[in-house]
C-alpha positions in Angstrom: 109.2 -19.8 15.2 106.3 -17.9 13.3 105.5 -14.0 13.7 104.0 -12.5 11.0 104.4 -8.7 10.2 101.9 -6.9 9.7 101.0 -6.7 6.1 101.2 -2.4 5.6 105.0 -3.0 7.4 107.1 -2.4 3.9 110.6 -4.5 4.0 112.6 -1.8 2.3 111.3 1.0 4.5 113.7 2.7 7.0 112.6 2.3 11.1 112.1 5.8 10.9 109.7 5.7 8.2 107.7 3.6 10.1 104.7 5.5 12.2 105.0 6.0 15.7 102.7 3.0 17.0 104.3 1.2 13.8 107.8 1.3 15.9 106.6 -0.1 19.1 104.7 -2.6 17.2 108.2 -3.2 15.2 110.1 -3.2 18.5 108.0 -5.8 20.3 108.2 -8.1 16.9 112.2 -7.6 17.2 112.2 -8.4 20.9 110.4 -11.7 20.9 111.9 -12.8 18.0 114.9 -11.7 19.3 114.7 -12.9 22.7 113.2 -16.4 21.6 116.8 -17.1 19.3 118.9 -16.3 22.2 117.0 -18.6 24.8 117.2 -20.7 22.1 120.3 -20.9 21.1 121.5 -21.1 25.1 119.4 -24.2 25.7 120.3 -25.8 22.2 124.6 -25.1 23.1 123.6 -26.7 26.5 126.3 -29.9 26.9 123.8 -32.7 27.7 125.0 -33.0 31.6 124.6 -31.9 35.0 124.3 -28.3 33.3 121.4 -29.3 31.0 119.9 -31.2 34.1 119.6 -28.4 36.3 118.0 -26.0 33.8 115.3 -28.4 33.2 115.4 -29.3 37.1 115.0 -25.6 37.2 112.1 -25.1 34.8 110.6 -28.1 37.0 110.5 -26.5 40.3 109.5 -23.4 39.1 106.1 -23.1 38.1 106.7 -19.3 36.2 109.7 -20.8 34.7 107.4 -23.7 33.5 105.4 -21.3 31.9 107.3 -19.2 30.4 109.7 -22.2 29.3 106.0 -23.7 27.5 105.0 -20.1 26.5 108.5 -20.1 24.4 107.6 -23.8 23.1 103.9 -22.7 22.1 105.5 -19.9 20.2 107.8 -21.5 17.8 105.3 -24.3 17.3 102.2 -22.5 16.4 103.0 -19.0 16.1 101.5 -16.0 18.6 98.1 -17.2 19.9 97.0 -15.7 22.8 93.8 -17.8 23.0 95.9 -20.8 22.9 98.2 -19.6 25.4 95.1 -18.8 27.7 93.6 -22.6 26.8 96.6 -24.1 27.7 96.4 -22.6 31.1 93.4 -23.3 31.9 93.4 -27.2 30.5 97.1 -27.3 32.6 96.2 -25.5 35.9 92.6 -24.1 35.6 94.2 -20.7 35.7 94.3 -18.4 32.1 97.5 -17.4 32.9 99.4 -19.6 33.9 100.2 -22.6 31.7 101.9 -26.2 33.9 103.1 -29.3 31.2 105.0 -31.4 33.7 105.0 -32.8 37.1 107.8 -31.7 39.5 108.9 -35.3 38.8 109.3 -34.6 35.1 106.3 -36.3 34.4 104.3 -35.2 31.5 101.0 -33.6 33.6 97.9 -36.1 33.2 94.6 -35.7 33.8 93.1 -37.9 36.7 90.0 -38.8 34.5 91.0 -39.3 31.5 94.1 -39.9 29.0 94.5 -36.2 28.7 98.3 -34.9 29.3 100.3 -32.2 28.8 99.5 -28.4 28.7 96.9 -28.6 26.0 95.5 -31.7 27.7 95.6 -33.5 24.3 93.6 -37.1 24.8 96.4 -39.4 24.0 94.0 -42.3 23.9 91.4 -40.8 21.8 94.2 -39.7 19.3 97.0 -42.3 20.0 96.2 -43.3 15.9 96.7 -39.6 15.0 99.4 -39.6 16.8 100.8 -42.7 15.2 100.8 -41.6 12.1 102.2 -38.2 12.6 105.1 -39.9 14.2 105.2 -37.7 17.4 106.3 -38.5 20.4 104.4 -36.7 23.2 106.7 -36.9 25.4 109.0 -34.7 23.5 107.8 -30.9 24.0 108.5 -30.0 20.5 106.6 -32.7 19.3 103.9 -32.2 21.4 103.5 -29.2 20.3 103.5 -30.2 16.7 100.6 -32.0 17.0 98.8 -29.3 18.5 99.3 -27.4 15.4 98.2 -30.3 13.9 95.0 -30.9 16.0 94.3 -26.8 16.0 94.1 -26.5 12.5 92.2 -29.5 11.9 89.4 -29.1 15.0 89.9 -25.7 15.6 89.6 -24.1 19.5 86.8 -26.5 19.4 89.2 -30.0 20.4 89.0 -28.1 23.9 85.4 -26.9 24.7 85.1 -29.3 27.7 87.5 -25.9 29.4 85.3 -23.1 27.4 84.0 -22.1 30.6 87.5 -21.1 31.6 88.9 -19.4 28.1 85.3 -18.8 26.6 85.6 -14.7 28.0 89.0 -14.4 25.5 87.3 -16.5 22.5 87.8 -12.5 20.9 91.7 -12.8 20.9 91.5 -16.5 18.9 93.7 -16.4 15.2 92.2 -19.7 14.4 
């Protein structure tokens, strides 16, 4: 997982040194870095049986817990990016907020049209060489995810102008 504090934030300094809006901004850094270990660390201590089953069952049938669940895997993969968070949902669902990545089968979500899957809609066709030879499975979320990073840095917000009419309005909150 990648946050990045904000470059006037001095490591030695005391929380109370900190400026007033510097402390909420210093709070919210704690929380989701601190939240994001513990759900974490509970999924990863997760025996694989009937327990593990059900919380992914769970994330499944629920599409917030989807989200948030994909939110969480965005996250530790490429770091806080509201724009990507907002493509992702509208590539998934055609909805900004609210981001889908699999069936309620399991199934990783596919376009109808075209070899596009997952929450980012990454073309597995057009990139299946790419994909090759970054050794990532799409299928597994953390993977998937990796080569998003991947494709992000290397194309930019760009790989997924096809949706700009959905995410165009937030191009403003892009870090890429």
């Amino acid at each position: 997982m990648t946050f990045t504090r904000p470059k006037d934030w001095i490591m030695n300094s005391s929380f109370k040194e900190l400026k007033p809006y510097r402390r909420k901004g210093y709070l919210m850094y704690m929380f989701f870095t601190t939240s994001t270990l513990v759900f974490t660390l509970i999924v990863s201590s997760l025996p694989t049986s009937s327990v593990q089953a059900k919380f992914y069952q769970a994330v499944l049938q629920s599409p917030q817990a989807q989200d948030t669940f994909i939110r969480i895997k965005m996250r530790e993969h490429i770091g806080q990016d509201p724009l990507m968070e907002i493509i992702a949902g509208c590539e998934s669902t055609g909805n900004p907020s609210l981001i889908k990545h699999w069936n309620a089968d399991g199934t990783l979500l596919k376009n109808p049209t075209s070899s596009a899957s997952g929450s980012a809609q990454v073309l597995l066709k057009y990139h299946s060489d790419w994909i090759q030879s970054a050794g990532k499975n799409m299928k597994n979320i953390d993977e998937y995810w990796e080569f998003v990073d991947i494709l992000l840095e290397a194309q930019g917000y760009g790989a997924w102008n096809p949706s700009r009419h959905c995410w165009g309005k937030y191009r403003h909150l892009g870090t890429n």
